[in-house]
N, C-alpha and C positions, 0 to 999 in steps of 0.2 A: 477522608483519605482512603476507606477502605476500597469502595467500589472504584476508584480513581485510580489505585495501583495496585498490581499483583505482582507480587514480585517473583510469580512463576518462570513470565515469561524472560524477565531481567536474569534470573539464573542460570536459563534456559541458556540465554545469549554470552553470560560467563561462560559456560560450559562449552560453549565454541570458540568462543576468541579463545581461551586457554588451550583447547586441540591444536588451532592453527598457530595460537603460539610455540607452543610444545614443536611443534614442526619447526618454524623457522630457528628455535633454537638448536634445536639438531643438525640444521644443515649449517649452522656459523661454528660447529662447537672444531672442527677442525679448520685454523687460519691458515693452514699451508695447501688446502684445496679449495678454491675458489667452487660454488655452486651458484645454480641456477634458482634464485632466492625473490624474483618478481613476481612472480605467481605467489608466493605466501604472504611479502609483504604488501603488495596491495588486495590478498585477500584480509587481510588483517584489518588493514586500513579502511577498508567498505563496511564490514563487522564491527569496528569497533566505534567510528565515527558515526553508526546507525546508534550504536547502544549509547555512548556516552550524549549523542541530542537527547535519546529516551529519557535519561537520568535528568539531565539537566531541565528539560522543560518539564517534567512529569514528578519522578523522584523525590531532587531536594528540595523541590520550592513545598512538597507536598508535607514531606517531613517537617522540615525549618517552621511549617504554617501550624504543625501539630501541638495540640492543647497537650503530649506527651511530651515530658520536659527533657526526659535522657533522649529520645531521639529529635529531639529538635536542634539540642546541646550538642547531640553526636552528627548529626549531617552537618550543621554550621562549622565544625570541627575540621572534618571529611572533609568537606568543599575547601577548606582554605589551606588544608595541608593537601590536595591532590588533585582541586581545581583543575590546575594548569598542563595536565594530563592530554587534555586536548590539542593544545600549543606545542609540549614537548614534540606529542608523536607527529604531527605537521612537520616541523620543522625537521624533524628527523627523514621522513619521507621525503621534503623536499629538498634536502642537504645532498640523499645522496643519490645520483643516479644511476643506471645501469653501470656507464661509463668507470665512473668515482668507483664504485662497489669493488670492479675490476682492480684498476690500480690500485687502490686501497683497503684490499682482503681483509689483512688481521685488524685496523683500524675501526673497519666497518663492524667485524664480528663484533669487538668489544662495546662498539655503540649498541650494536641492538640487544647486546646483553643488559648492555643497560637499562636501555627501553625496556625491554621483556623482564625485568625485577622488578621498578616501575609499576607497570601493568599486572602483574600477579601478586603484588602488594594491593594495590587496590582491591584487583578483582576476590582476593583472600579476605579485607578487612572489610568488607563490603558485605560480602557475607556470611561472614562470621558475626559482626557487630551491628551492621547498620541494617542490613534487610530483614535480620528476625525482630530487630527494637521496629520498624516499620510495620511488621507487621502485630506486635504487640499493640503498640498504638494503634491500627485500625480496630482489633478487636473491641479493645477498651474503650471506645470514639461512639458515642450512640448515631445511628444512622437517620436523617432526615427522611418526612416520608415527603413525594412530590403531594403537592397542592391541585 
């Protein structure tokens, strides 16, 4: 697991979705002004949709496979309580359109607050909990030499 994940660059990529989240939440925190909010939410959606395939083809099957028991315990955990992270924010993205956004301001704001708690719950317990046990587990993991 070690040489397979760094989770530099996985933090790297929190550290951006949570700016342009940070963003988008600012421009919904007022429902009685409509803003110009498609530029953040489909930067969001490009950033986040890269990171969460990273996780999931890379990440948890890396962890879940790890002879480390708390982080095998704790991604199998993680995925089944925040799995569907991927699905929510799709569906939210395709729910609402430019159009919708408009007539449906305050509406809108409160979904993507939603979303955006969501998403900085993960991106919090994520690295809080599961990417320092990842990389505990790679240290402790003897490294195979090539043949």
């Amino acid at each position: 697991m070690g040489q397979a994940m760094d989770v530099t660059e996985l933090k790297r990529q929190h550290d951006e979705i949570s700016l342009v989240a940070t963003q988008l939440s600012e421009a919904v925190g007022d429902e009685n002004a409509p803003r110009q909010v498609a530029r953040l939410r489909w930067q969001l959606a490009r950033l986040l949709m890269t990171h969460l395939a990273l996780e999931d083809r890379l990440l948890y099957p890396a962890a879940m496979h790890s002879s480390h028991d708390e982080a095998r315990r704790t991604a199998m955990t993680m995925q089944q309580e925040m799995g569907d992270l991927a699905a929510h924010f799709s569906s939210y993205m395709t729910a609402w359109s430019d159009d919708r956004i408009l007539r449906d301001w305050p509406a809108f704001c409160a979904q993507t607050r939603a979303v955006l708690a969501a998403l900085g719950d993960r991106v919090d317990c994520e690295n809080r909990i599961l990417y320092p046990l990842v990389v505990k587990a790679a240290a402790s993991t003897p490294q195979r030499k090539a043949s």
